[in-house]
N, CA, C and O atoms as a printed pandas DataFrame, in Angstrom:
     atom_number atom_name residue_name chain_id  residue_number  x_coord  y_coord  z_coord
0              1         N          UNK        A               1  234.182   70.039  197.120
1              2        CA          UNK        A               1  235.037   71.075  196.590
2              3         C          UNK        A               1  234.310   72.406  196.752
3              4         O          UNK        A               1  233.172   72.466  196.286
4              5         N          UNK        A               2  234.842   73.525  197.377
5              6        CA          UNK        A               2  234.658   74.693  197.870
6              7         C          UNK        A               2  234.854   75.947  196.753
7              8         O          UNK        A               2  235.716   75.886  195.876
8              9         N          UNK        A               3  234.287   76.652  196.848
9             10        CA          UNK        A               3  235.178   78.139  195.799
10            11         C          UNK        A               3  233.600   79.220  196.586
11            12         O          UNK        A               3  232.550   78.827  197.093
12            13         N          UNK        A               4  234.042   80.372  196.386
13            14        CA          UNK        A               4  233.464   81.637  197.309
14            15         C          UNK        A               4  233.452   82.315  196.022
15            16         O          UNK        A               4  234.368   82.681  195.284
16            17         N          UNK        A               5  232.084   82.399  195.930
17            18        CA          UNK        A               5  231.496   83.631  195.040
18            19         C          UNK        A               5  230.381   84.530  196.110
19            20         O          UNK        A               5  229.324   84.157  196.618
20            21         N          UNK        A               6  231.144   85.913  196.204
21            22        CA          UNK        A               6  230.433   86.453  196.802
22            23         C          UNK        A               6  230.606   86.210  198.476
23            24         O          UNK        A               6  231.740   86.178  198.955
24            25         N          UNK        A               7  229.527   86.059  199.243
25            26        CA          UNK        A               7  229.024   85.589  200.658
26            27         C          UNK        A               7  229.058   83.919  200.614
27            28         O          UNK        A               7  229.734   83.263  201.407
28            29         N          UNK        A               8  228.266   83.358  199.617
29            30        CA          UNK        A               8  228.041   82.284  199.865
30            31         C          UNK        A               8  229.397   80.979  199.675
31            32         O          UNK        A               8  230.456   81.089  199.058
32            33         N          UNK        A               9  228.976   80.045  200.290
33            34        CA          UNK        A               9  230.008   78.852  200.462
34            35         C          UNK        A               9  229.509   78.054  198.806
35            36         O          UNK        A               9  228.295   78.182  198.643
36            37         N          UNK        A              10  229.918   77.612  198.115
37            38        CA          UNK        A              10  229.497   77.054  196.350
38            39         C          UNK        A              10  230.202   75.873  196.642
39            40         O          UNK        A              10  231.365   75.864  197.047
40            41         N          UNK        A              11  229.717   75.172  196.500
41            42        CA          UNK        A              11  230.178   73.393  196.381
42            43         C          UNK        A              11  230.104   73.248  194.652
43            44         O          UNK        A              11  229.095   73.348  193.954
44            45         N          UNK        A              12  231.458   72.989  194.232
45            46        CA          UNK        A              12  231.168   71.937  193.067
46            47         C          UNK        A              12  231.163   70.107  193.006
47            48         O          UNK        A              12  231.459   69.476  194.021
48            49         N          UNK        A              13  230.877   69.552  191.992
49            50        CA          UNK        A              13  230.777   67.990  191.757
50            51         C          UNK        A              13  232.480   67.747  192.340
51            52         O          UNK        A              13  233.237   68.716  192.401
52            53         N          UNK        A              14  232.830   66.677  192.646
53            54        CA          UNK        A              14  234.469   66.137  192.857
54            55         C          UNK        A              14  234.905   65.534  191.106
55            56         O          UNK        A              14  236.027   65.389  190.620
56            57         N          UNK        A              15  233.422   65.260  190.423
57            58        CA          UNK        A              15  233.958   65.231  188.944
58            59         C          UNK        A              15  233.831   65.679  187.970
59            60         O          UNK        A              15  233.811   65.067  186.902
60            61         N          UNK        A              16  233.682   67.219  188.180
61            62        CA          UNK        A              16  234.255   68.502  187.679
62            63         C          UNK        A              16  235.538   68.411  187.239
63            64         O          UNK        A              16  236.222   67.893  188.121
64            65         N          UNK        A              17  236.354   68.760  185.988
65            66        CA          UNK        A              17  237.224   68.798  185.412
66            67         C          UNK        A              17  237.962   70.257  186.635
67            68         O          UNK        A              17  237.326   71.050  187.330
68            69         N          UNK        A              18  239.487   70.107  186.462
69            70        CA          UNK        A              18  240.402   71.057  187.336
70            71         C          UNK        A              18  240.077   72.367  186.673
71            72         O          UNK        A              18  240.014   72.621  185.470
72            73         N          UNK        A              19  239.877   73.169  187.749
73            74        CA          UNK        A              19  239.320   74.599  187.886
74            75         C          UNK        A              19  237.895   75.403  187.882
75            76         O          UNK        A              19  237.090   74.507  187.631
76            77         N          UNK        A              20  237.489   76.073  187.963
77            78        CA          UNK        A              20  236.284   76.108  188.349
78            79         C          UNK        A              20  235.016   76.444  187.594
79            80         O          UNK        A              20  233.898   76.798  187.969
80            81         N          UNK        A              21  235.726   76.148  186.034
81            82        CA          UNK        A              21  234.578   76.128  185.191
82            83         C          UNK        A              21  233.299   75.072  185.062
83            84         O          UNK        A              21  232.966   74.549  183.998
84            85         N          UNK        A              22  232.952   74.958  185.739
85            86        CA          UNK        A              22  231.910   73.849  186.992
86            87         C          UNK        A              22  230.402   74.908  186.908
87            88         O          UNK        A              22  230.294   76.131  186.821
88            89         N          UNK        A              23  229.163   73.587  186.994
89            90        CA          UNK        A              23  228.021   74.123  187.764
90            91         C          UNK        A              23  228.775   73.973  189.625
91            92         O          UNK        A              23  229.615   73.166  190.022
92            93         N          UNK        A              24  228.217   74.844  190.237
93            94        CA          UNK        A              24  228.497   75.403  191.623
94            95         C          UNK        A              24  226.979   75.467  192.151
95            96         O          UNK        A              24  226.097   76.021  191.495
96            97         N          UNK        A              25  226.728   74.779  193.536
97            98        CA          UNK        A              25  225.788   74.581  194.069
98            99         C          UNK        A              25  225.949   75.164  195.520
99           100         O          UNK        A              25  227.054   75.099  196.060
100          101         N          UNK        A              26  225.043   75.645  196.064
101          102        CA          UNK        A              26  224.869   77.105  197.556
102          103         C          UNK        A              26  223.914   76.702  198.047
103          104         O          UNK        A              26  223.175   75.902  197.472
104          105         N          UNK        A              27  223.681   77.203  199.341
105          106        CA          UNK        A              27  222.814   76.392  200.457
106          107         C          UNK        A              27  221.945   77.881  199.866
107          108         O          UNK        A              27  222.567   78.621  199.103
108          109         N          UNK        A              28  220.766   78.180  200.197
109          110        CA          UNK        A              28  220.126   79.207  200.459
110          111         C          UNK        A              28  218.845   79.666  201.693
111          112         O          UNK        A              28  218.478   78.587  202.156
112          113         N          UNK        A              29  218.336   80.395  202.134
113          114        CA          UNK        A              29  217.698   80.384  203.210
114          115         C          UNK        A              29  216.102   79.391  202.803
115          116         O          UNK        A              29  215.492   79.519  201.742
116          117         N          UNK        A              30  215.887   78.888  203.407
117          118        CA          UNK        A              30  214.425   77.993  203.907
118          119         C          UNK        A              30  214.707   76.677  203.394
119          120         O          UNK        A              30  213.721   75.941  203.342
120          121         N          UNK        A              31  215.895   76.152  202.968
121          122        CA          UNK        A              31  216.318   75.129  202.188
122          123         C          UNK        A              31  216.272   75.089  200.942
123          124         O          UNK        A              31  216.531   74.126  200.220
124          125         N          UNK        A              32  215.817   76.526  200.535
125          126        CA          UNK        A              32  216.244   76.391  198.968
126          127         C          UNK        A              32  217.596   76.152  198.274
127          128         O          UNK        A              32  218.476   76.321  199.119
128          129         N          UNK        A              33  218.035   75.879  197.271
129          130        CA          UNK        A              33  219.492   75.803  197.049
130          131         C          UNK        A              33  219.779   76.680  195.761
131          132         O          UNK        A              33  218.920   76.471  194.904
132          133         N          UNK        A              34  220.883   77.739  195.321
133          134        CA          UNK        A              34  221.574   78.382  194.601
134          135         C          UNK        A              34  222.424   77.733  193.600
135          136         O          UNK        A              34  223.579   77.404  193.873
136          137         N          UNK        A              35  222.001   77.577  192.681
137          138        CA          UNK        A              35  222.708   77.167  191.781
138          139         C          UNK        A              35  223.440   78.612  190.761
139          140         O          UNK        A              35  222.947   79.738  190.692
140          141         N          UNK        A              36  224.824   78.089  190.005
141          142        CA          UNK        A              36  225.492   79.065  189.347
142          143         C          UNK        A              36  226.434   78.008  188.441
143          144         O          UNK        A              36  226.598   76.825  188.741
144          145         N          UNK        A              37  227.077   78.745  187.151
145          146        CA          UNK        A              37  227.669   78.392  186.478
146          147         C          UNK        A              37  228.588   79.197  185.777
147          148         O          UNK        A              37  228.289   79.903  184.814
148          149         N          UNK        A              38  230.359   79.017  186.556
149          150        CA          UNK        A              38  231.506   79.629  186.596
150          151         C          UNK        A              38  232.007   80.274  185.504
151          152         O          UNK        A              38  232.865   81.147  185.637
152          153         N          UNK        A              39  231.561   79.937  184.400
153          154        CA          UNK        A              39  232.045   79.632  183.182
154          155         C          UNK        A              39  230.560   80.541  182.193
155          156         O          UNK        A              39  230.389   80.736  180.990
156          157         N          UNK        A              40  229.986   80.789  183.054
157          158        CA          UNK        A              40  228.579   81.793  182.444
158          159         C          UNK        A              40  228.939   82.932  182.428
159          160         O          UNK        A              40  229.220   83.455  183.506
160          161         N          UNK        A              41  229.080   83.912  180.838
161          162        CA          UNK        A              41  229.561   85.199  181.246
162          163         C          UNK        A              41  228.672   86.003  181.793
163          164         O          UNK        A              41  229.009   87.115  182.200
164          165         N          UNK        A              42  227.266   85.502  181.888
165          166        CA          UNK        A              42  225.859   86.453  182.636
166          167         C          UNK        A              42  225.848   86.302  184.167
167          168         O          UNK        A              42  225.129   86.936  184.940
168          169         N          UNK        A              43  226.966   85.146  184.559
169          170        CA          UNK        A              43  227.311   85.227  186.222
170          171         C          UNK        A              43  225.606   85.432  186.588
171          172         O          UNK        A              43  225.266   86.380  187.296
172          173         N          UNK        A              44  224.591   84.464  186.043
173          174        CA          UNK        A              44  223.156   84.158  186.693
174          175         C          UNK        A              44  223.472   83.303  187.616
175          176         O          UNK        A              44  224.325   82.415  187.606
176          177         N          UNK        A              45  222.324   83.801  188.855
177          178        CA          UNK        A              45  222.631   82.351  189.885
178          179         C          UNK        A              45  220.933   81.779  189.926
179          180         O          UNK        A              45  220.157   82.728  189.816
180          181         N          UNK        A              46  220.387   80.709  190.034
181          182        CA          UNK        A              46  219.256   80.229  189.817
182          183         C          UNK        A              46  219.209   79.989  191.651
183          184         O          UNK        A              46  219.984   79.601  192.525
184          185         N          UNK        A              47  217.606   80.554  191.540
185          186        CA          UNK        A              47  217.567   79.664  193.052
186          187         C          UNK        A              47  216.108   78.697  192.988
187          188         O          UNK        A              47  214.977   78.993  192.603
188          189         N          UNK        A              48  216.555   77.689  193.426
189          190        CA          UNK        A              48  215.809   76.320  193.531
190          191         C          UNK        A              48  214.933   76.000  194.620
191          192         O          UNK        A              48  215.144   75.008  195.316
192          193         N          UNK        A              49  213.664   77.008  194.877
193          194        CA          UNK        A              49  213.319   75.946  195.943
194          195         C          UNK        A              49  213.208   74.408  196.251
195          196         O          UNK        A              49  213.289   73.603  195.324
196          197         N          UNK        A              50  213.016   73.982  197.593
197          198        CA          UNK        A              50  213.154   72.749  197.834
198          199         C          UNK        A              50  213.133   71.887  197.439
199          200         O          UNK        A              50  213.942   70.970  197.299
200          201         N          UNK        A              51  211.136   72.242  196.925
201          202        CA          UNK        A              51  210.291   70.818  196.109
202          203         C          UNK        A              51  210.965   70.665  194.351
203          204         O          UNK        A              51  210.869   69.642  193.674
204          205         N          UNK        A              52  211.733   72.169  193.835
205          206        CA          UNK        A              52  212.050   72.048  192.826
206          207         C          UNK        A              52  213.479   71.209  192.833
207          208         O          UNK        A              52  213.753   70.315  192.033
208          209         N          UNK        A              53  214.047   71.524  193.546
209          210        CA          UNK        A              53  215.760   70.863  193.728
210          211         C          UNK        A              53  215.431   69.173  193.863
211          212         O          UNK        A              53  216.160   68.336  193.331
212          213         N          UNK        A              54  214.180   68.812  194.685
213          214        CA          UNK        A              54  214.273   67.461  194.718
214          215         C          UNK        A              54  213.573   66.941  193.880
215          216         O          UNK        A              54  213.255   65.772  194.095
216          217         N          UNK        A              55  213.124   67.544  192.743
217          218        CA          UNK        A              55  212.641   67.188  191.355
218          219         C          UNK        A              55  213.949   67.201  190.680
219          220         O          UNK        A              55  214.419   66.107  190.368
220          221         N          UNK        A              56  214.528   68.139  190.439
221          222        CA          UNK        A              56  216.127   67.939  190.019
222          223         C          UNK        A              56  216.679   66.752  190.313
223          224         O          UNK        A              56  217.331   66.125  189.479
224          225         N          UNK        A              57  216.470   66.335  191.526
225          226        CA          UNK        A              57  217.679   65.575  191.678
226          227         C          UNK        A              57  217.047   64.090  191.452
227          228         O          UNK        A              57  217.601   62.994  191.369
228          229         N          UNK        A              58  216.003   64.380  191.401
229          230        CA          UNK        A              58  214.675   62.780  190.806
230          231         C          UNK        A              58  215.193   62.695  189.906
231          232         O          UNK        A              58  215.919   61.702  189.842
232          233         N          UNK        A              59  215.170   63.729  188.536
233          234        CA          UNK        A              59  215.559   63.417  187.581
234          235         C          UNK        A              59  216.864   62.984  186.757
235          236         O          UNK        A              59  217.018   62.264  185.771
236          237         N          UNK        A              60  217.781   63.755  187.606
237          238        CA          UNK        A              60  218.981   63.425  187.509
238          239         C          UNK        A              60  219.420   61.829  188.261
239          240         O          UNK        A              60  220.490   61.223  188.311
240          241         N          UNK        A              61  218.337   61.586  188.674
241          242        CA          UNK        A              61  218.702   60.308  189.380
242          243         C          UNK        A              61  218.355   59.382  188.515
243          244         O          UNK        A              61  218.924   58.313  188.294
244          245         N          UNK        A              62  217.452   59.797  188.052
245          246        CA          UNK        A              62  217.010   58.668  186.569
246          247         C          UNK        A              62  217.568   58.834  185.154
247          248         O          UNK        A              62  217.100   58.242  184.182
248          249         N          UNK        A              63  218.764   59.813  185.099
249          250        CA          UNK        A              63  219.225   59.836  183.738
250          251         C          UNK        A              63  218.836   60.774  182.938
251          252         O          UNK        A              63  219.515   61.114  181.969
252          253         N          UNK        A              64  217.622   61.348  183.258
253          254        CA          UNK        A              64  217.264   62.875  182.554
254          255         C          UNK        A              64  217.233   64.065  182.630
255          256         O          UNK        A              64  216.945   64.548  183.725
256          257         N          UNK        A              65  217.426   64.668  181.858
257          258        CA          UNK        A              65  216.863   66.452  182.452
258          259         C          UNK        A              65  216.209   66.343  183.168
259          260         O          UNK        A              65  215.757   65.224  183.410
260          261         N          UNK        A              66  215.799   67.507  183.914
261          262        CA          UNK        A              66  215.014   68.129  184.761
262          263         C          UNK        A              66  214.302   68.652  183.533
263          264         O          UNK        A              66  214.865   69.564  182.927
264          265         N          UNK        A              67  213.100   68.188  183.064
265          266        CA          UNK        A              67  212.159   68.994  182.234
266          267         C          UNK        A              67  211.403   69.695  183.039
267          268         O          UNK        A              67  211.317   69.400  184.231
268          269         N          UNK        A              68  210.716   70.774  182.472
269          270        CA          UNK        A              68  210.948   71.217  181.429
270          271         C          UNK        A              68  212.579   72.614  181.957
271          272         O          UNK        A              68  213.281   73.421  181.347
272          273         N          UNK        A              69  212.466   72.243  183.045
273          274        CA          UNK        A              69  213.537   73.384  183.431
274          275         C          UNK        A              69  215.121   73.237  182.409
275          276         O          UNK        A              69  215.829   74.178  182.050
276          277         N          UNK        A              70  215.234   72.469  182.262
277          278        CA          UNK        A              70  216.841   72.228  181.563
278          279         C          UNK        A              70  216.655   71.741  180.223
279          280         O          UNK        A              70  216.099   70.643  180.184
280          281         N          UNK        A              71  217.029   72.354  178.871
281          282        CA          UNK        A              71  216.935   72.054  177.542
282          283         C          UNK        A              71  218.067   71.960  176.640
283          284         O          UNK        A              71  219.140   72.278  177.153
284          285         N          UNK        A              72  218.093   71.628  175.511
285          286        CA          UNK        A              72  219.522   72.338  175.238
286          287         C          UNK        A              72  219.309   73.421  174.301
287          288         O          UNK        A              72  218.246   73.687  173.742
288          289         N          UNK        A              73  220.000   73.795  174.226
289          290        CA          UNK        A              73  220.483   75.166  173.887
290          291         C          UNK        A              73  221.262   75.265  172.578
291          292         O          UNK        A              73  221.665   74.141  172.278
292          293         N          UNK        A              74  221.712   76.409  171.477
293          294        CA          UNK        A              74  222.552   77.036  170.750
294          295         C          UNK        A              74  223.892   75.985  170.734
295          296         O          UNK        A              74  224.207   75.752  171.900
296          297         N          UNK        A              75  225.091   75.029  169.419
297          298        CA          UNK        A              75  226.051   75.341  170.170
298          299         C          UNK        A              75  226.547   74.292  171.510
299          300         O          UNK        A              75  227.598   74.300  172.150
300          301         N          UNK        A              76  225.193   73.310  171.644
301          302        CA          UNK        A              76  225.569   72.037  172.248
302          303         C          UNK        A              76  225.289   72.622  173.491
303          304         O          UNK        A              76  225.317   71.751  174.361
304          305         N          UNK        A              77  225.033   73.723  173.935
305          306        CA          UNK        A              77  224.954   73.929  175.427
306          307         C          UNK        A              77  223.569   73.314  175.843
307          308         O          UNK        A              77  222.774   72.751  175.091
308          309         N          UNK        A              78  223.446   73.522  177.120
309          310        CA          UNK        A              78  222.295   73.467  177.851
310          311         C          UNK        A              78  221.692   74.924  178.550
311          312         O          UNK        A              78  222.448   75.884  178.703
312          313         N          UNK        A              79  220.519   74.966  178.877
313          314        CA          UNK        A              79  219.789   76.359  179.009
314          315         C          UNK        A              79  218.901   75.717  180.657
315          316         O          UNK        A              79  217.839   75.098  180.724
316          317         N          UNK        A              80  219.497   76.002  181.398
317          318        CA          UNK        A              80  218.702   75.604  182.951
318          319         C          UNK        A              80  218.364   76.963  183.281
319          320         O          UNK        A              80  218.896   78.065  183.144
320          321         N          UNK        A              81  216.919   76.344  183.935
321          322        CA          UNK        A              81  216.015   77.704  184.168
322          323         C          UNK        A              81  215.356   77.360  185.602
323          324         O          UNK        A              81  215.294   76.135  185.703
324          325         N          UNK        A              82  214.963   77.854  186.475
325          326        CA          UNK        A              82  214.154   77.412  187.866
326          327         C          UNK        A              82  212.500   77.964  187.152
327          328         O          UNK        A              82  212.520   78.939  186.401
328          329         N          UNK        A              83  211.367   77.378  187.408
329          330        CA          UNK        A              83  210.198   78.018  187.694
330          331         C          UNK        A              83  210.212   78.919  189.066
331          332         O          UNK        A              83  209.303   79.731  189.242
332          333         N          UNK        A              84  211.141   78.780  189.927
333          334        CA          UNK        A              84  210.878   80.091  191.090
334          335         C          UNK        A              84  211.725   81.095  190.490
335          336         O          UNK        A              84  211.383   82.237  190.799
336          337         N          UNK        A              85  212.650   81.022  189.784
337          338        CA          UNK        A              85  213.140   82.857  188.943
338          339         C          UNK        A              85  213.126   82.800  187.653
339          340         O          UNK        A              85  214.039   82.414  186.922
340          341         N          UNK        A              86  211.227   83.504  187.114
341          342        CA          UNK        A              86  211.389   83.675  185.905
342          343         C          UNK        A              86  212.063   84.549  185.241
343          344         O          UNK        A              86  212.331   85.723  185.496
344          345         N          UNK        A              87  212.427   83.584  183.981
345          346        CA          UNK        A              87  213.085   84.552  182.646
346          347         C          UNK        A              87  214.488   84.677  182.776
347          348         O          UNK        A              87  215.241   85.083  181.891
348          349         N          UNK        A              88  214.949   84.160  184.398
349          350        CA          UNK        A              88  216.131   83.437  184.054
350          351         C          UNK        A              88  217.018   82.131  183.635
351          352         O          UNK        A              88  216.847   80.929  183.838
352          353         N          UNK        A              89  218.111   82.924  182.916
353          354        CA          UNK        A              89  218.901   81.507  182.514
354          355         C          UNK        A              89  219.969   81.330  183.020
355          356         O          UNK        A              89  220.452   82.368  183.472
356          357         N          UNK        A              90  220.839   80.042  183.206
357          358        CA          UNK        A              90  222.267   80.126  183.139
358          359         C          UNK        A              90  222.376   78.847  181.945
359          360         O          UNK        A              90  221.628   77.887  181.757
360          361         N          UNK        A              91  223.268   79.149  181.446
361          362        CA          UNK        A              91  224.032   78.459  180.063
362          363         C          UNK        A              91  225.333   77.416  180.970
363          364         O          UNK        A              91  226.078   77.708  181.905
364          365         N          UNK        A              92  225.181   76.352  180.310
365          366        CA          UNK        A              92  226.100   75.623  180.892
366          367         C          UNK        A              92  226.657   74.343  179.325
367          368         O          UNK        A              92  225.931   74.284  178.333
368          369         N          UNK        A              93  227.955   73.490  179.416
369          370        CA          UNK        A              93  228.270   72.769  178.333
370          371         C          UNK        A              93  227.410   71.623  178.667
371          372         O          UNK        A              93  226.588   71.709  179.579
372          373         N          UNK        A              94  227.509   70.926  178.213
373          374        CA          UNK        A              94  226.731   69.343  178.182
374          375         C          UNK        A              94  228.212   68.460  179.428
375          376         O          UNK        A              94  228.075   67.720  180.402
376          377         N          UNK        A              95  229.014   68.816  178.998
377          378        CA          UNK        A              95  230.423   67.807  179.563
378          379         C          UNK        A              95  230.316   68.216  181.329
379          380         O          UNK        A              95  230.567   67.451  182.259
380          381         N          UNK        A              96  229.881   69.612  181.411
381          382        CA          UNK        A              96  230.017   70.407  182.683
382          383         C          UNK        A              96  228.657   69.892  183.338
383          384         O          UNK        A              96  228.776   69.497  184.498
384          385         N          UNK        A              97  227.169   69.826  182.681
385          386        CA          UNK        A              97  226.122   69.397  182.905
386          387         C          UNK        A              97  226.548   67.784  183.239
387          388         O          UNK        A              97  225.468   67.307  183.587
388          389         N          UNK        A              98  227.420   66.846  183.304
389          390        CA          UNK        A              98  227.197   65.721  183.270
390          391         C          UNK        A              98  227.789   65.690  184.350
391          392         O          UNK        A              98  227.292   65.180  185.354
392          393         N          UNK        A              99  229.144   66.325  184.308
393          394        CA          UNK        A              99  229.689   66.410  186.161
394          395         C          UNK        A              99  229.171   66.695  187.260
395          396         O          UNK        A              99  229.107   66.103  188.337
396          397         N          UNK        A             100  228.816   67.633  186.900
397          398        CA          UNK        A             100  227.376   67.873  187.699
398          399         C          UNK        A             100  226.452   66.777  188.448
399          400         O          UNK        A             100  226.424   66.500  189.647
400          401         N          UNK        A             101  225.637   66.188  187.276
401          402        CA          UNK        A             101  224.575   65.139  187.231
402          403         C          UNK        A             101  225.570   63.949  188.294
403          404         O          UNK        A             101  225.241   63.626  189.436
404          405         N          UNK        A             102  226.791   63.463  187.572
405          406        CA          UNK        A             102  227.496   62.564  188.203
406          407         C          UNK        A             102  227.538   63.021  189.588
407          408         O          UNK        A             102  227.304   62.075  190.340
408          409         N          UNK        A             103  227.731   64.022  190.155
409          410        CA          UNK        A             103  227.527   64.317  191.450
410          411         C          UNK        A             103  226.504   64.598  192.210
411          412         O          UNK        A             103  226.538   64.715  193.435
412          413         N          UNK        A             104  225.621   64.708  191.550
413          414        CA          UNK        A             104  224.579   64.534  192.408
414          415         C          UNK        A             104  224.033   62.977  192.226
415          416         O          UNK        A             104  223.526   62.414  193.196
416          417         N          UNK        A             105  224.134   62.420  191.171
417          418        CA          UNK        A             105  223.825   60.861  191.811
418          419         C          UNK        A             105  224.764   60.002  192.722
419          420         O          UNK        A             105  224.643   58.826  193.065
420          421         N          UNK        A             106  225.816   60.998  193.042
421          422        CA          UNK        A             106  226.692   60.405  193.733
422          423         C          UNK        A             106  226.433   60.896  195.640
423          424         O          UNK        A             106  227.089   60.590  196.636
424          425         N          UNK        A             107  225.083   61.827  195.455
425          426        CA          UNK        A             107  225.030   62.086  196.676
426          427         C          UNK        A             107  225.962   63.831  197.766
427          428         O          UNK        A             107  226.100   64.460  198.816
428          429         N          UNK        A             108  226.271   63.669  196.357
429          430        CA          UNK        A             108  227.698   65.398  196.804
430          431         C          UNK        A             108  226.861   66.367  197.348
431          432         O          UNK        A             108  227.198   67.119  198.263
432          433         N          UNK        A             109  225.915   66.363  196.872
433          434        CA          UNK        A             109  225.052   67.769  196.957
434          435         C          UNK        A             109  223.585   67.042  197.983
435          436         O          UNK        A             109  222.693   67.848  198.249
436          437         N          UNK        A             110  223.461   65.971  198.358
437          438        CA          UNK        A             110  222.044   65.662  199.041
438          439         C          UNK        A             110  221.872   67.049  200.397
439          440         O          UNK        A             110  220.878   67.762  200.530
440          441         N          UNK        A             111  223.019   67.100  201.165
441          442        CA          UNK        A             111  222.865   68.768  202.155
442          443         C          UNK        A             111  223.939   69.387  201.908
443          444         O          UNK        A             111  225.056   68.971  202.216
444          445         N          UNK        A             112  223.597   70.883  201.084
445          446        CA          UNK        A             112  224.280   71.567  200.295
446          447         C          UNK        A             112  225.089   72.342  202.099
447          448         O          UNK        A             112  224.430   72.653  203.091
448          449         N          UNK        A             113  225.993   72.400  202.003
449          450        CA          UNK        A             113  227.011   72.835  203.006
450          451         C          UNK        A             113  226.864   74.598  203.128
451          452         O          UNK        A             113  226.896   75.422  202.214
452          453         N          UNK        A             114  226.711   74.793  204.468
453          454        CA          UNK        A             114  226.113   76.289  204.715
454          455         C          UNK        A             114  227.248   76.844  205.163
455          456         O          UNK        A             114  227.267   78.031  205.489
């Protein structure tokens, strides 16, 4: 699933609830990947280098956060942060965080579409 923020091409999960209040995932240059969250009124986009995205997706493959990058937050949310852009956040729900997760153990996101 496609949606255009900006320049870039944003893939969401296929089990993302209808419309695009979704984490949204972006190819970025050297294989890093862009992450964003539709539904964030700070419209932060996180960028992930490589070795960090495939720690992400380790973890999400085993059922957990990405520690220490992803916590929860205020309010039931979650608070995802990259170590390559400090001091940023994007805020995301737990329900939206799981669609997410479900898609990437499902393989949606293994080569983020350029």
């Amino acid at each position: 699933m496609h949606s255009t923020f900006g320049q870039a091409a944003w893939r969401k999960s296929s089990h993302c609830a209808t419309g695009d209040a979704c984490i949204h995932l972006a190819p970025a240059p050297q294989g890093a990947v862009r992450l964003t969250e539709s539904s964030d009124p700070s419209g932060t986009v996180l960028t992930l280098a490589p070795a960090t995205w495939r720690a992400w997706r380790r973890a999400i493959g085993d059922g957990r956060l990405p520690r220490p990058d992803a916590e929860p937050g205020p309010g039931g949310r979650l608070l995802l942060r990259s170590p390559d852009d400090q001091g940023l956040v994007v805020t995301t729900t737990t329900a939206q965080w799981e669609a997410f997760a479900a898609g990437v153990r499902d393989g949606e996101f293994d080569r983020p579409a350029g």
